[in-house]
N, C-alpha and C positions, 0 to 999 in steps of 0.2 A: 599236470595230471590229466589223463585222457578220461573224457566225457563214458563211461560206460557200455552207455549205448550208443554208440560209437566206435569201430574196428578200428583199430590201427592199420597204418601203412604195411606194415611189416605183416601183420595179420593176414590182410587180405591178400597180398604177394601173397605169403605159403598157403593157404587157402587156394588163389587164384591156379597156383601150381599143382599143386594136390588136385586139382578138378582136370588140369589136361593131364593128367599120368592117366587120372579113372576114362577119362573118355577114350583113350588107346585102349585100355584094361576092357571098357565095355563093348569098344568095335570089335576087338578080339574075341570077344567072348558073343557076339552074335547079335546084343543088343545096343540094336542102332539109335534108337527113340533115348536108351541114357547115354550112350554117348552126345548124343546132341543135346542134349540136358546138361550133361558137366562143358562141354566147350560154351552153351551160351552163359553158363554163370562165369566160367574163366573167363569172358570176352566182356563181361559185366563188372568183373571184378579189372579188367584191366583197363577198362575206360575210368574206371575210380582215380588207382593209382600214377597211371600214365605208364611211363618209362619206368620199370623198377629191374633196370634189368641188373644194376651193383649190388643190389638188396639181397646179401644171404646168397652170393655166387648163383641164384637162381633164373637168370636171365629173362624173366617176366615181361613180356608187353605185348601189345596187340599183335608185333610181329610175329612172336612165340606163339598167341593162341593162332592164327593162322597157319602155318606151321604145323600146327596137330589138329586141326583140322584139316588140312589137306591128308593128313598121316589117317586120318579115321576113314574117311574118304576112300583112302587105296585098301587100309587093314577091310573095310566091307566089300570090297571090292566094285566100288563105284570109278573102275578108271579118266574113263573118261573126265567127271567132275575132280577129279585126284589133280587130273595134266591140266586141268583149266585152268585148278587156283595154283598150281606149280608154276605156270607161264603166269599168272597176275603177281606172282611173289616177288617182292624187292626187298631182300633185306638188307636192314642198315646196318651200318659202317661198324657199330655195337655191339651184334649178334655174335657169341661166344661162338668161335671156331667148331667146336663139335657140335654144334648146333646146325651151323651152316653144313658143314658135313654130312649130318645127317639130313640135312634137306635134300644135299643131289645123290645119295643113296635110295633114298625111300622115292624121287624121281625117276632115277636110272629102274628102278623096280615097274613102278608106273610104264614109262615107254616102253620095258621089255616085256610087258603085259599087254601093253596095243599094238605089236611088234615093229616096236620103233628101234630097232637096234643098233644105229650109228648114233639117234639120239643117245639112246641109254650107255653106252661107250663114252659120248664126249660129257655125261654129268658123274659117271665115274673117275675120269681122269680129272673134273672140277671139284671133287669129292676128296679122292687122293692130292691134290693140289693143297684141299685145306686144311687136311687133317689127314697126314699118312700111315701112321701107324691105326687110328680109329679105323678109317677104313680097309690097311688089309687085314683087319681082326673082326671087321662087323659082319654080322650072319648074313644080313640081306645083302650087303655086296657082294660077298663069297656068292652066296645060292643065284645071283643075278649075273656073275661072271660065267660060272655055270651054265646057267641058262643059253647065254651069247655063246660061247662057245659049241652047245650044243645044236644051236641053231644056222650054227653056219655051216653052208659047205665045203668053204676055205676060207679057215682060218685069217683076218687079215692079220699084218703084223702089229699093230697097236693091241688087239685085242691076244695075241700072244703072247705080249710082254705084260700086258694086264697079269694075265691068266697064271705067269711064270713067278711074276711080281706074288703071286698071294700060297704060289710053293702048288700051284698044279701040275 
């Protein structure tokens, strides 16, 4: 029987979870002071736990809260600090595929924001590599292939068959 006062493993996973959705919820939403509020109780909650990442298909771990952290980082539009912890990020071998995906998505967004656009081309095509379907259906890829596209003055060919790839 679990001590009371005392959370469970599993508790504090979906807890820890629940706190990085809000911190996206609250970069989105303008306020940046809670979002840094919900990622350091996730980052607290997952120093608890450790690795939870089999727990409830929720993929839980410091990795994860880094990850949405860098993600609150780009949604305020703090690029620069976004591409820092995007180059500091090594995810493990672990890391649920739409997870990873959505990491060089919300990158490729990043670089095509500091107009880094052969970077953000080659974490799209690392994006699609992980997860093909997630990525030609996800907003920020579309709106980010876009972007590239519109920013070029020709077209290269990678960035064509992207483009052709998602039905432009």
């Amino acid at each position: 029987m679990l001590d009371q006062g005392e959370p469970d493993r599993a508790a504090l996973t979906v807890a820890g979870q629940l706190h990085l959705g809000g911190s996206v919820l609250a970069a989105r939403a303008e306020t940046a002071n809670l979002a840094a509020d919900h990622i350091a109780r996730a980052r607290e909650y997952a120093e608890q736990v450790g690795d939870a990442s089999r727990l409830h298909w929720l993929n839980f771990n410091a990795a994860n809260v880094a990850l949405h952290e860098m993600s609150v980082a780009m949604e305020t539009r703090q690029y620069d600090e976004a591409l820092q912890q995007a180059k500091a990020l090594r995810l493990p071998a672990s890391m649920a595929t739409s997870r990873r995906a959505h990491y060089f998505i919300d990158r490729a967004r990043v670089e095509l924001e500091l107009g880094q656009g052969d970077p953000s081309l080659k974490s799209l095509w690392a994006a699609r590599r992980a997860a093909p379907e997630q990525t030609r259906y996800h907003l920020g890829a579309r709106e980010t292939i876009r972007g590239l596209v519109h920013l070029s003055r020709q077209t290269p060919e990678p960035l064509r068959n992207m483009a052709a790839w998602i039905g432009m």
